[in-house]
N, C-alpha and C positions, 0 to 999 in steps of 0.2 A: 845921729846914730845909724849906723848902717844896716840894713834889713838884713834878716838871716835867709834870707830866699834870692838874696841878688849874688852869693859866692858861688863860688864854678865847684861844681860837684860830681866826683867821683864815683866808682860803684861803692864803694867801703863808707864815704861821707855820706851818700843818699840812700842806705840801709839803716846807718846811724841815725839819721835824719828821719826815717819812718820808723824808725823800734820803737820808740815812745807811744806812737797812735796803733803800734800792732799789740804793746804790752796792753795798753786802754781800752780797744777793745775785747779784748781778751778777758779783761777782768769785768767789764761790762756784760759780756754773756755768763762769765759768771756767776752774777747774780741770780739770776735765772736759774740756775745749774744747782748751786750752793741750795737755793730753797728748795728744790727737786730732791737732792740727798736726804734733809731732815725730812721735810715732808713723809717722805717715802719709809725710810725709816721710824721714826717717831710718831706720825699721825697715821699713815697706812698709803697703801698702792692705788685706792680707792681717792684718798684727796689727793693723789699726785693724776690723778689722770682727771680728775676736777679743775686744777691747773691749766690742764692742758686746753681742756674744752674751752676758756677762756682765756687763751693765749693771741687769737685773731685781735683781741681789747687792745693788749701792748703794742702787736704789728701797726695795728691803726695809728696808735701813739707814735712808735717809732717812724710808720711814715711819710706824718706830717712835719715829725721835727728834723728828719735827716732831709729830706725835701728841703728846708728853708738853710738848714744847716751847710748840707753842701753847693746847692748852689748860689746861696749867698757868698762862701766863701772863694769861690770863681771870678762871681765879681768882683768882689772888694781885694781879692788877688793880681787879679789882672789891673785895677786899677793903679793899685800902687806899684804894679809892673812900668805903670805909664806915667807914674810919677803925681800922681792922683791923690795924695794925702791927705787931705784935707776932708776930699768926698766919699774917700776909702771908709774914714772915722765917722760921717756921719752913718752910709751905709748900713757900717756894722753896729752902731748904738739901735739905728733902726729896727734891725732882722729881733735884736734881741729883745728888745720893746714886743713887737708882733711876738714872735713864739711864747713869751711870756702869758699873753691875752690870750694866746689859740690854750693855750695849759689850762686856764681859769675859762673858758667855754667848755672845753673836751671835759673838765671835773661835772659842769653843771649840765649839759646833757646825761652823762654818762647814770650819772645817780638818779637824776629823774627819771631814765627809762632803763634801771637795772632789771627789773622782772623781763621783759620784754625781749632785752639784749638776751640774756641768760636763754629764756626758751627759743631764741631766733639762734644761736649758736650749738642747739639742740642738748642741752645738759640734759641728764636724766636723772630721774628723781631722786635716786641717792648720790647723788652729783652734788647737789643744786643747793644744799646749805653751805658746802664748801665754797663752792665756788664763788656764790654770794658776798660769803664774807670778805672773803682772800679779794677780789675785785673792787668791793666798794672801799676799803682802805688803801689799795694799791692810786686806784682813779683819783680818790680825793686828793692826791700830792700831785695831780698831773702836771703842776706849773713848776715844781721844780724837777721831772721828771724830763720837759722841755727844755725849761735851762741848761741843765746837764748836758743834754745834746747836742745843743748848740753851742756850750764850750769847749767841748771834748773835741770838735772842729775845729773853732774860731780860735782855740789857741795853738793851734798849727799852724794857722796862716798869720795870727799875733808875732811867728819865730818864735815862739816859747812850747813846744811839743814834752820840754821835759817837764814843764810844770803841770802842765796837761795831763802828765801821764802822773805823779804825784799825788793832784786831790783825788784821782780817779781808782787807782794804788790804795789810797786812806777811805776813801766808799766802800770799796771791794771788799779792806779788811773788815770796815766795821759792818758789813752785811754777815760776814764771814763768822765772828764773835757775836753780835749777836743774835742770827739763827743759833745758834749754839746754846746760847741764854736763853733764848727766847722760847724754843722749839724743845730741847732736849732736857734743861736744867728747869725751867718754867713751866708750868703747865699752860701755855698760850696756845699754844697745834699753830691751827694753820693760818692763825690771826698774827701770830708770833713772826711764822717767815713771814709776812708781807710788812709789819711793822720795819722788820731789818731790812726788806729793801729797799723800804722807804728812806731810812737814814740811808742807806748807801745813794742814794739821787741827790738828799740835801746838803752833801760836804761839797760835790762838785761847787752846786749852784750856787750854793752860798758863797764857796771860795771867787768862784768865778765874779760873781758880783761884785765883793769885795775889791778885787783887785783890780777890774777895771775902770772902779770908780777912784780909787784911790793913788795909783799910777798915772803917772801923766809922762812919762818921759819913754814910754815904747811906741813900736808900731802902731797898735789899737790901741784905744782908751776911749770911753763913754762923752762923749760931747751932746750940747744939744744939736738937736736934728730936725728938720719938716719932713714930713712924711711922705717919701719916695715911690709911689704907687709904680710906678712905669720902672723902676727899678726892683721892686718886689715881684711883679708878675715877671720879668726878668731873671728872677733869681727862683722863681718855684718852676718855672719851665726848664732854666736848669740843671736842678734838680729834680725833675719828673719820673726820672729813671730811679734813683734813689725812691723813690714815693711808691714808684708800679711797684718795683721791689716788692717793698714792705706791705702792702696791700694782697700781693702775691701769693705773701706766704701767708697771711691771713685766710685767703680764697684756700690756700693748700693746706691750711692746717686742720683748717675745717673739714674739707675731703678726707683728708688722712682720717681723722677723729670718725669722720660719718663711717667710714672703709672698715674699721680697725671695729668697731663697735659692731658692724655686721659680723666679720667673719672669724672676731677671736675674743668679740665682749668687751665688760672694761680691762680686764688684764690686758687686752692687744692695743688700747689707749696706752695704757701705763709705758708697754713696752717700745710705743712708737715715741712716745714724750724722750725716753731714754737715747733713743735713735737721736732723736731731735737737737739732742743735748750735747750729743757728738759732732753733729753738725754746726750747732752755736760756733762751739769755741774753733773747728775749721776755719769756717765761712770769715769768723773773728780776725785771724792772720791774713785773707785777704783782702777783709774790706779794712783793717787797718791799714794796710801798707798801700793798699789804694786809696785813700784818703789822706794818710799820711806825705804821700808823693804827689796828690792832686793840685796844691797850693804852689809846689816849686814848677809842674808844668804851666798852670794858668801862668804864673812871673818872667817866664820865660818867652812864652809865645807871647806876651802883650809886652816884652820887653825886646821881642825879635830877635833873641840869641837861638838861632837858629842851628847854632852848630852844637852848644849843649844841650838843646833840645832833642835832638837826634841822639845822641850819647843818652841822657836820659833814660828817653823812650827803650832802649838796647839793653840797658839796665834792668828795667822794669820788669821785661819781659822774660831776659833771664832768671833774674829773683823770682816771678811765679812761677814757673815750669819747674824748677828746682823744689820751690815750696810745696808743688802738687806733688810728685812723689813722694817729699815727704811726709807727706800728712796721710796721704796714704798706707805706708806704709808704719807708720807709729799707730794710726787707727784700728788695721789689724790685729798687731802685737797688744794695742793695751785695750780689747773691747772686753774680753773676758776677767779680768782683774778687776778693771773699772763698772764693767757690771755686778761685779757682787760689793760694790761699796753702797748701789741702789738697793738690791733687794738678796732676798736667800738663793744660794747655789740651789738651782734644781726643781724653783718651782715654775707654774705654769708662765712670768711676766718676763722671769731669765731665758727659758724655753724658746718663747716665742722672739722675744730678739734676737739671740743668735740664730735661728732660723733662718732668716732674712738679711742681717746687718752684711754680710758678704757682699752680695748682689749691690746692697746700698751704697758700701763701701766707694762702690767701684766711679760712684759720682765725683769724688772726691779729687781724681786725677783729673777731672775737667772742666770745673767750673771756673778756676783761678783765672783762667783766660778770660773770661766774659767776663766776668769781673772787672776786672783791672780794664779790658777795653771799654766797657760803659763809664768808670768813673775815668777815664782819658778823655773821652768825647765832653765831659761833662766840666774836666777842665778848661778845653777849649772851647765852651758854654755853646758847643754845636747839640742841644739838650733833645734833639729829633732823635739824633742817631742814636745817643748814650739811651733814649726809651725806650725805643726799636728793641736796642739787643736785651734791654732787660726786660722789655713785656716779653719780649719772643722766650726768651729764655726760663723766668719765674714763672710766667701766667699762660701762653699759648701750650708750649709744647707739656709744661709738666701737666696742667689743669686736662688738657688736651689726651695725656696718656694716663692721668689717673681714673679717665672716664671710662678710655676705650678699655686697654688692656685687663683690669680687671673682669670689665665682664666678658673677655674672651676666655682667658686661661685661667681664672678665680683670683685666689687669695695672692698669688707668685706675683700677679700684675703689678701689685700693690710696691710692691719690689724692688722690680724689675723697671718701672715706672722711669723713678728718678734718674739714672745714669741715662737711659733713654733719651729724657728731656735735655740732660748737659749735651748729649751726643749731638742732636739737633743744634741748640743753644751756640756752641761753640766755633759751627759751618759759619753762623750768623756773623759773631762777633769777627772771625778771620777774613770774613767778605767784607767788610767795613774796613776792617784795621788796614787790608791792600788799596780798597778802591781810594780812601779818603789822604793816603800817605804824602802826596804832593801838594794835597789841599792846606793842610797844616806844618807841612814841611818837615815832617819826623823821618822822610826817607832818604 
């Protein structure tokens, strides 16, 4: 059976080829997003910035299993670029074994020291039943919340992106119906949305398991395995970057929360969560299509087709820069419509967003690049440089101006902050992507 990663690909094929992982993530931030709507509406503006304050919990999650997720699938790409089959499928039975265990630790920590966490993330007292709740249901599924993520990948680099995008599609929906049920028809609050996103994590996992235990005639499929130590710290190193990421935004969400709570209360929590929420489904289109394209460059570069690797790359690049406009510009046009599906025209949490969202906006034209060039680097498992540009980018420069710039010019810092950091972020990622061109041969 011939791999879906070894045909010669076009700009229209290798679009086709990542809409799957751009629709998946998409509906993955979703989730998130989806529970933000009831929440906000149905339980009040108070548990949706309860939410928030416990939002760094998820990052964590998220950036241990995209850590394992993406840069396992580098390797086990490139492997079977090299004709590696055999060690490709132990590999990948492996990564999923580990994220599985890291799921069922991250549950049993998390519940043992939920008071702790809770006040170490600074909830405030009328915070802190919500948050409570909403958290220790969400954490008790971390094992399939890991699964999930490491399918949502590994069936990219399987050649199967549309079935990926399917059970991910059927999660989505059923977060989607039953917040609905759960939150609005039910009287469950905010016990109700975390239950639904909990089903929305287990159709992946489940599906995922299913199918690669029960196929045997694809790329991947679940074999036994020994356990590949020297190949797993290989695979979280290349994904490092993916990890700073998420750790990142934890560090940042925090700050935003700490910021937001000085200078506008919980309403300017509320209102930042809603920010936040515009940024999800962004960020969504690029780290799908970077993720979704990361598996055909590892195949390539360990398969030395150097001349569609170059085309590729040309591709890619275009694709963001077009994408960054326009997300840009639709962010714009639909922040005020989409703001009153969260909360009422006119009071203080709508107020205070569009106050700000402008200025925020303007991140949105810049970060596509550094993106896509970290998850590049991280195809070609060079996992230094793919850190470099995402610590520089997530954690130096934004952590960096959420410090200073507030307390120089107040509350606008808070702002003004972000695009800031992309501006910087961006220097980073296009000094790499020249110096390193001949090294990997995209030039």
């Amino acid at each position: 059976m011939e791999n879906a990663l070894a045909r010669k690909f076009g700009f229209a094929s290798l679009i086709r080829f990542a809409m799957p992982n751009i629709i998946m993530m998409i509906f993955l931030s979703l989730y998130t997003i989806v529970d933000g709507i009831f929440i906000s509406r149905y339980v009040g503006t108070l548990a949706l910035s309860a939410v928030n304050m416990v939002f760094p919990i998820n990052c964590l999650e998220m950036a241990v299993g995209i850590m394992l997720a993406t840069g396992g699938s580098a390797v086990i790409a490139r492997k079977l670029g090299e004709g590696k089959e055999a060690e490709a499928k132990e590999n990948f039975t492996f990564l999923v074994f580990v994220s599985f265990l890291i799921g069922v630790l991250f549950a049993i920590v998390c519940n043992a020291g939920m008071d702790n966490i809770l006040h170490l993330l600074g909830t405030s007292e009328s915070q802190y039943a919500y948050a409570k709740l909403y958290t220790r249901i969400l954490v008790s599924f971390a094992p399939a919340f890991f699964l999930q993520t490491a399918f949502q990948t590994l069936f990219v680099t399987a050649g199967k992106p549309t079935l990926g995008l399917f059970v991910t599609v059927c999660g989505g929906l059923a977060n989607m119906v039953l917040d609905y049920l759960f939150v609005a028809v039910l009287p469950f609050g905010i016990a109700g949305a975390a239950y639904a996103t909990v089903a929305g994590y287990m159709i992946p996992a489940v599906t995922g398991l299913f199918y690669f235990f029960l196929q045997r005639k694809g790329t991947l499929y679940f074999v036994r395995f020994q356990a590949d130590i020297k190949m797993l710290l290989k695979a979280c190193f290349n994904g490092s970057s993916e990890m700073v990421t998420n750790i990142a935004n934890a560090v940042t969400t925090f700050l935003f929360n700490m910021l937001f709570l000085h200078y506008y209360g919980e309403d300017g929590v509320a209102a930042i969560t809603i920010v936040l929420y515009f940024q999800f489904v962004f960020t969504a289109v690029f780290f799908g299509f970077a993720l979704g394209v990361s598996p055909v460059i590892s195949f390539k570069y360990g398969a030395a087709d150097y001349i569609q690797l170059r085309s590729i790359i040309r591709y890619c690049m275009s694709f963001t820069i077009l994408c960054s406009i326009g997300t840009y510009l639709i962010s714009m046009v639909s922040i005020e419509p989409a703001l009153g599906v969260f909360t009422e025209r006119g009071n203080q949490v709508f107020a205070i967003t569009m106050e700000g969202f402008g200025i925020y906006a303007l991140s949105f034209l810049l970060m596509g690049v550094s993106i896509f060039a970290s998850a590049m680097f991280t195809a070609f498992s060079d996992g230094v440089v793919s850190a470099v540009i995402s610590f520089a980018r997530t954690f130096v420069f934004l952590v960096g101006m959420l410090l200073l710039l507030p307390a120089i010019i107040g509350k606008s810092g808070i702002w003004i902050s972000v695009p800031v950091a992309e501006s910087f972020g961006i220097l980073i990622a296009v000094w790499y992507l020249i110096r390193k061109r001949k090294i990997y041969g995209y030039a």
